[in-house]
N, C-alpha and C positions, 0 to 999 in steps of 0.2 A: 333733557340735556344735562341738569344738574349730575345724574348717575354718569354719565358719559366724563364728567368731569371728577367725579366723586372715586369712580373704579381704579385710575391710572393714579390718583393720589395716594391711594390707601396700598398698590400694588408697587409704587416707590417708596411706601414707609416700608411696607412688609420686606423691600428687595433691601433698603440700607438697613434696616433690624438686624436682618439676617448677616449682613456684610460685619456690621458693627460689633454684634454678640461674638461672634466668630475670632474677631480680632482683639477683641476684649480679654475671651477666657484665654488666649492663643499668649497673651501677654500677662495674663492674671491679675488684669488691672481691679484695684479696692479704690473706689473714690473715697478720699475723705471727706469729713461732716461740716469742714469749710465750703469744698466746693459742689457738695449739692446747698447747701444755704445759699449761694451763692446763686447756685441754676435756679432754685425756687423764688428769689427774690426780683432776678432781671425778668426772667420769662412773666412772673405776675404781671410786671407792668408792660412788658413786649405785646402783652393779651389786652392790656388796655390801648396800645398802640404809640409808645411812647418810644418805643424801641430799646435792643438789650444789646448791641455792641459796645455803643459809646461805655455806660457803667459797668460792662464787664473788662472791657479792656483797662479802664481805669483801675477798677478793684485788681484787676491780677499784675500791674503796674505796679502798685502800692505796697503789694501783701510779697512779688516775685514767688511768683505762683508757679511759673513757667518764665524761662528765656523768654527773650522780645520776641525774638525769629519765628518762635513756635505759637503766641501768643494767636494773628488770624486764623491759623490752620484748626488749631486746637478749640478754639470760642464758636470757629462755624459748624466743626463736624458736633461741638459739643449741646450746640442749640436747634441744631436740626430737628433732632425728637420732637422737642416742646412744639418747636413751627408746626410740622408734621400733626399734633394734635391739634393744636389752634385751626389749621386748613378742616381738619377732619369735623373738630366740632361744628364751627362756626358755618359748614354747609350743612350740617344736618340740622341746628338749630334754624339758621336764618335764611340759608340757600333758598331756600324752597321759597323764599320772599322775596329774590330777585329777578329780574330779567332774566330770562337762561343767558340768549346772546349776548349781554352785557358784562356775565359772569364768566363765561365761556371764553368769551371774545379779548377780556382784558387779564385773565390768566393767563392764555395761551400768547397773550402780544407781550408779558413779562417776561415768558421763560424764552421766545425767539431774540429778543431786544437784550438779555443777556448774554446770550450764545453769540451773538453777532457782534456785541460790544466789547468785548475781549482784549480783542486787537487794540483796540483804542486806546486803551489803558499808557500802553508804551509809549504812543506817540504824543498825546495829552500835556496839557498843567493839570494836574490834577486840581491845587486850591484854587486857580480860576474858573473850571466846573463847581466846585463846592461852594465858589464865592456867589457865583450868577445866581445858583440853585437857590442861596440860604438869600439873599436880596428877595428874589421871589417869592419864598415862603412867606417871608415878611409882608409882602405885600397881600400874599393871598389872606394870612391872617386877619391884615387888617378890615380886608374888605367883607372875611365871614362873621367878626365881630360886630362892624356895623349892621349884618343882616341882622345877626342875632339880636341885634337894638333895633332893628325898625327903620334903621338910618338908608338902607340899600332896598330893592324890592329881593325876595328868595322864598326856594320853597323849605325846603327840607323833610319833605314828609313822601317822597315819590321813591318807589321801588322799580322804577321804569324809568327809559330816558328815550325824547325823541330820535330818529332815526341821526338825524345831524348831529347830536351832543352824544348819542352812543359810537357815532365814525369816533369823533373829536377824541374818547375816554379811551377808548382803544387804542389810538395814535401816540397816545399820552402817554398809557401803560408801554407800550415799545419802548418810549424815551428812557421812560422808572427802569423798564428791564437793562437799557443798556450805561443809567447813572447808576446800577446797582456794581457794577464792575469798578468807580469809582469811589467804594465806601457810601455811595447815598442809598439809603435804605430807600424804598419805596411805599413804607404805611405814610410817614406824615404826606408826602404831597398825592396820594391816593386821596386819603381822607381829605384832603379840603377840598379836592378838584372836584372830587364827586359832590361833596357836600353843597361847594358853590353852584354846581349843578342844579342843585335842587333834591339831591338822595337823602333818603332818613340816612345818616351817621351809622343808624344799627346795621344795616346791609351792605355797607360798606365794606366792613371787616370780614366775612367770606370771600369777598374779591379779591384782598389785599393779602388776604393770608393762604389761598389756594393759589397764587403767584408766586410768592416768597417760596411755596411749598417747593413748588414743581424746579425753579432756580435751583434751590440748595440742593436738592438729592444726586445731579450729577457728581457737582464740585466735590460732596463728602467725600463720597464712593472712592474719589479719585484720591482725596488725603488721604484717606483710610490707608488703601494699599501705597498709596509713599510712604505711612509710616512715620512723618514729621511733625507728631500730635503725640502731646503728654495725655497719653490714655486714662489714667486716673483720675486728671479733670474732668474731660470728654466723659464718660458714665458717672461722673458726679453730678456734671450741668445736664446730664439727661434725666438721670433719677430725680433730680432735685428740680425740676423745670414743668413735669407733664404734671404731678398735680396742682399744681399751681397753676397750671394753664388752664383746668379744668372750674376752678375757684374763681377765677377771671370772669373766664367766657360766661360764668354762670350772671357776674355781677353785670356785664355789659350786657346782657339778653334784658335784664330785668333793670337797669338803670335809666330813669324817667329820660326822656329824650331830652329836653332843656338842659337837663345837668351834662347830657352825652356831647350837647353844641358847645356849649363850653368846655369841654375837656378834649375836643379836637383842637380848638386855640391853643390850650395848653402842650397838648404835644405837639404842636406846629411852633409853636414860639423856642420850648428849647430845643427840637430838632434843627431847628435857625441858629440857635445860638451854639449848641456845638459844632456845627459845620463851619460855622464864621471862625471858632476858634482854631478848627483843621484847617483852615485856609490861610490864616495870621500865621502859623506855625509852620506849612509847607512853605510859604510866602517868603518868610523868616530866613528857612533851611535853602531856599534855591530851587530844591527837586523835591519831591515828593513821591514816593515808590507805592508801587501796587499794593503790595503789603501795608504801608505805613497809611497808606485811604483805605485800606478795608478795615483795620482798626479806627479809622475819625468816626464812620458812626454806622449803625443799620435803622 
């Protein structure tokens, strides 16, 4: 099942490669050596799971890299690549160390739970999803730090889950697929749900990142041909993004598990604390636009 899931990821990079090159030399776009620095520094830590919209959006905020308007469109199509590596590695390194059905089952519950969730968007608060979500996380935090103490009974060393907590991961991942439409990425509350579960942390991240995969390759495709993306970004955060993802995924394969349980806290805590801040700030503003939550955070 792992190849079942592995063939359609690699034949969505190879289908946006092709879209993207295409549109690339069509426009003669030269990234500058800001923004592949820029792809190589978010995607390293995206690979650790910390997520790369919030500090991209910010950096090209700071530096006006791009218009605001073109800011989501340009940061998604532009970090697609690196995801698209991240999915790739992280099944051939660790897949093979999961439940298929669980791997399987909670990719494919992302990319349906985005597609469905779409609509929602419009009708929404958006910062009263971001707000619940980031409360949550908080909470889930705290309860995987007391495992990590002793304080909670957990396992964290299981590459399987029972048939009840595998329904449960699945149903979850639907939610992640359709708060991804709302700017909330899906690795931080992957990573602790599983974790609280009882999943080693390492096999987590083939899950979370063969979902993200399969999500973004429609959406690109679809910038791509509107056209409403500063192309010399977009192949700067691609160039600059895949080896760095490669660097990553090397260090989370080979990173002792205790240091890996702690460092899901870490990306759980400020995945919490940038959403609380997109929620103070839509909260603030009244409304909150599609666009302006796909910039709060991935």
């Amino acid at each position: 099942m792992l190849v079942a899931l592995l063939v359609p990821v690699v034949l969505a990079a190879l289908l946006f490669t092709f879209v993207l090159a295409k549109a690339a030399i069509a426009k003669r776009a030269v990234p500058t050596p800001e923004s592949i620095a820029l792809g190589a520094v978010v995607s390293f830590f995206d690979t650790l799971g910390i997520g790369s919209f919030a500090p991209t959006t910010a950096w090209m905020k700071f530096r006006q890299m791009v218009p605001d308007r073109l800011i989501p469109p340009t940061m998604l199509v532009g970090l697609t690549p690196p995801v698209f590596a991240e999915s790739i590695i992280f099944l051939i390194l660790l897949g093979v160390g999961v439940d298929p059905v669980l791997l399987f089952g909670c990719a494919l519950a992302v990319l349906i739970g985005g597609l469905l969730g779409a609509p929602l968007v419009v009708r929404a608060r958006v910062w009263i999803v971001q707000l619940t979500v980031a409360i949550g996380l908080l909470l889930a935090a705290g309860a995987y730090a007391m495992t990590n103490l002793d304080l909670f009974p957990g396992g964290g060393t299981a590459a399987a889950l029972s048939l009840g907590l595998t329904i449960a991961a699945i149903a979850a991942n639907f939610v992640f697929g359709i708060l991804l439409n709302f700017g909330i990425g899906n690795y931080a509350p992957t990573l602790v749900m599983l974790s609280l579960m009882g999943m080693n942390p390492r096999l987590v991240f083939p899950i979370m990142a063969a979902g993200a995969a399969l999500m973004g390759a429609g959406a690109c495709v679809r910038h791509i041909r509107i056209g409403q993306i500063d192309m010399k970004v977009v192949v700067g955060l691609g160039l600059g993004g895949i080896p760095a993802v490669v660097v990553a995924a090397l260090i989370v394969k080979q990173m002792p598990l205790e240091i890996l349980r702690w460092l899901v806290i870490v990306v759980v805590l400020y995945t919490a604390a940038v959403m609380l801040r997109s929620a103070y700030a839509g909260h603030r503003a009244g409304v909150l636009t599609a666009e302006e939550a796909a910039c709060g955070l991935s």
